[in-house]
FIDO-733271 format. One record per residue (C-alpha): residue number from 0; residue in three letters; x, y, z. Coordinates in Angstrom, 3 decimals. Example, Ala and Ser with C-alpha at 12.3 -4.5 7.8 and 13.67 -1.06 7.14 Angstrom:
BEGIN
SITE,pos,code,u,v,w
SITE,0,ALA,12.300,-4.500,7.800
SITE,1,SER,13.670,-1.060,7.140
END
This chain:
BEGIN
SITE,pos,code,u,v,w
SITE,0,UNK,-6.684,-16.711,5.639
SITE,1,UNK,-3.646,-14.869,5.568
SITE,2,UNK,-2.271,-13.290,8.957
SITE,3,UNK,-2.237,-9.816,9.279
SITE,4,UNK,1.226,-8.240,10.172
SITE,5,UNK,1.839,-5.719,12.743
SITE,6,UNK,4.916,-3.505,14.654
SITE,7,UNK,5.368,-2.269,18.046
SITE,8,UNK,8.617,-0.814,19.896
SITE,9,UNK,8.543,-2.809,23.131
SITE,10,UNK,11.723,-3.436,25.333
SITE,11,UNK,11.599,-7.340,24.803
SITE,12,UNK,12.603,-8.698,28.085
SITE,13,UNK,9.411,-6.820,29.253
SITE,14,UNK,6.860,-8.028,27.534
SITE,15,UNK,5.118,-10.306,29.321
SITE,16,UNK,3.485,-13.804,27.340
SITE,17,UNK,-0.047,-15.086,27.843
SITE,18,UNK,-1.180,-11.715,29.966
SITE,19,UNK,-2.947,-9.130,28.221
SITE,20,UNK,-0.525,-5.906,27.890
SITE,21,UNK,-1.823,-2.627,26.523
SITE,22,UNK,0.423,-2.086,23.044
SITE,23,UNK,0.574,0.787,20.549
SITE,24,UNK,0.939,-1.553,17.344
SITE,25,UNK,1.332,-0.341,13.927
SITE,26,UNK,-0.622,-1.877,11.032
SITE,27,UNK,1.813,-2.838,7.877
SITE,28,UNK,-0.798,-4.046,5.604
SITE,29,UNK,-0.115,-2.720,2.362
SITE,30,UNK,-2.810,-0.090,1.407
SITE,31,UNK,-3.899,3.393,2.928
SITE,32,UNK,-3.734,2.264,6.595
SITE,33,UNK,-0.155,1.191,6.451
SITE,34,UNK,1.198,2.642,9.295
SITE,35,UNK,-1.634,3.511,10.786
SITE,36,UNK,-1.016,3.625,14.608
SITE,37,UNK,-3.461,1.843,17.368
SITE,38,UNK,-3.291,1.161,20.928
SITE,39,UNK,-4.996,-2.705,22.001
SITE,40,UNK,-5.121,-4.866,24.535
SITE,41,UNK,-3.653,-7.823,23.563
SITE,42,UNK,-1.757,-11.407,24.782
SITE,43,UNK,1.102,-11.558,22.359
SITE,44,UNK,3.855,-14.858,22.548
SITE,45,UNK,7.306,-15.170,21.344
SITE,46,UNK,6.001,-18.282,19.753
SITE,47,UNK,3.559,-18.668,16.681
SITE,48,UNK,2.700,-22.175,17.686
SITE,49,UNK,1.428,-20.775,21.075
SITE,50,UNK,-1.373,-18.664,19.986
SITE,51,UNK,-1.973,-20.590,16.458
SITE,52,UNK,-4.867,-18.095,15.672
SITE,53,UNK,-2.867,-15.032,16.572
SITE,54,UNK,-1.485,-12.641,13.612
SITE,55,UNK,2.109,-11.679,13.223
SITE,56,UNK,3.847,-9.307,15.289
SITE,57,UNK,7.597,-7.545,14.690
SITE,58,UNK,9.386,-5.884,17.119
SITE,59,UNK,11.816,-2.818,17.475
SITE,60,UNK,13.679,-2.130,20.393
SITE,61,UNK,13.383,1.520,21.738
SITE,62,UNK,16.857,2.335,19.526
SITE,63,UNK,15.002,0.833,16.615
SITE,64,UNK,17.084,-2.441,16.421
SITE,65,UNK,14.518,-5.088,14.703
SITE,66,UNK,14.346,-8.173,16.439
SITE,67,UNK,15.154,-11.266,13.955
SITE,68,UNK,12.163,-13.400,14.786
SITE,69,UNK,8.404,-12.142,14.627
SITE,70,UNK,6.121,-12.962,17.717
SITE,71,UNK,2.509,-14.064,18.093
SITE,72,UNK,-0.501,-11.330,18.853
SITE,73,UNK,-3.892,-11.962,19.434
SITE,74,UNK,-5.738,-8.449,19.610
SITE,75,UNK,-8.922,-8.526,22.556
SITE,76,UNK,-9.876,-5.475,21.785
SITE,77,UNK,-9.393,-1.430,21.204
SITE,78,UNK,-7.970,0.512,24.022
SITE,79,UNK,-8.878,4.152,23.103
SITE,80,UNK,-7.162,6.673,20.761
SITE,81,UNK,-5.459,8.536,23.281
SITE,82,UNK,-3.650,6.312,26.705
SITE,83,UNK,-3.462,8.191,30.135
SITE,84,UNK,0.545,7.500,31.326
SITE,85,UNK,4.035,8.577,30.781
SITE,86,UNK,6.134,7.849,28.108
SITE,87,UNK,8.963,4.777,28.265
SITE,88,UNK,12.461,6.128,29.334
END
């Protein structure tokens, strides 16, 4: 089965491996939902090999710099449409 592939904009340094973080990923499966924005609660991992059944995820800095190397994500679940905060400064 090929891995679905998916982008957030995450300060790197803070994302935190093997605890579930709340993410607003975007889908890049080609087709109508490309782009399609989501928030999840998921465990994501710098490394594939470390959650083997995990899809791909790319990251962008906040600046929009694209990290070189894809992580690991492993979606739990659907977090809502809309997520009660503040945006990241």
């Amino acid at each position: 089965m090929k891995k679905k592939e998916y982008l957030t904009f995450a300060n790197i340094e803070e994302l935190l491996e093997r605890k579930e973080l709340l993410l607003a990923i975007r889908d890049l499966t080609p087709g109508k939902q490309k782009y399609d924005c989501r928030y999840v609660k998921a465990r994501v991992s710098s490394s594939q090999g470390k959650i083997p059944d995990g899809d791909i995820l790319w990251i962008r800095s906040w600046s929009g710099f694209l990290y070189p190397q894809p992580w690991a994500i492993k979606i739990a679940e659907e977090a809502g449409e809309v997520i009660a905060g503040r945006p990241n400064s």
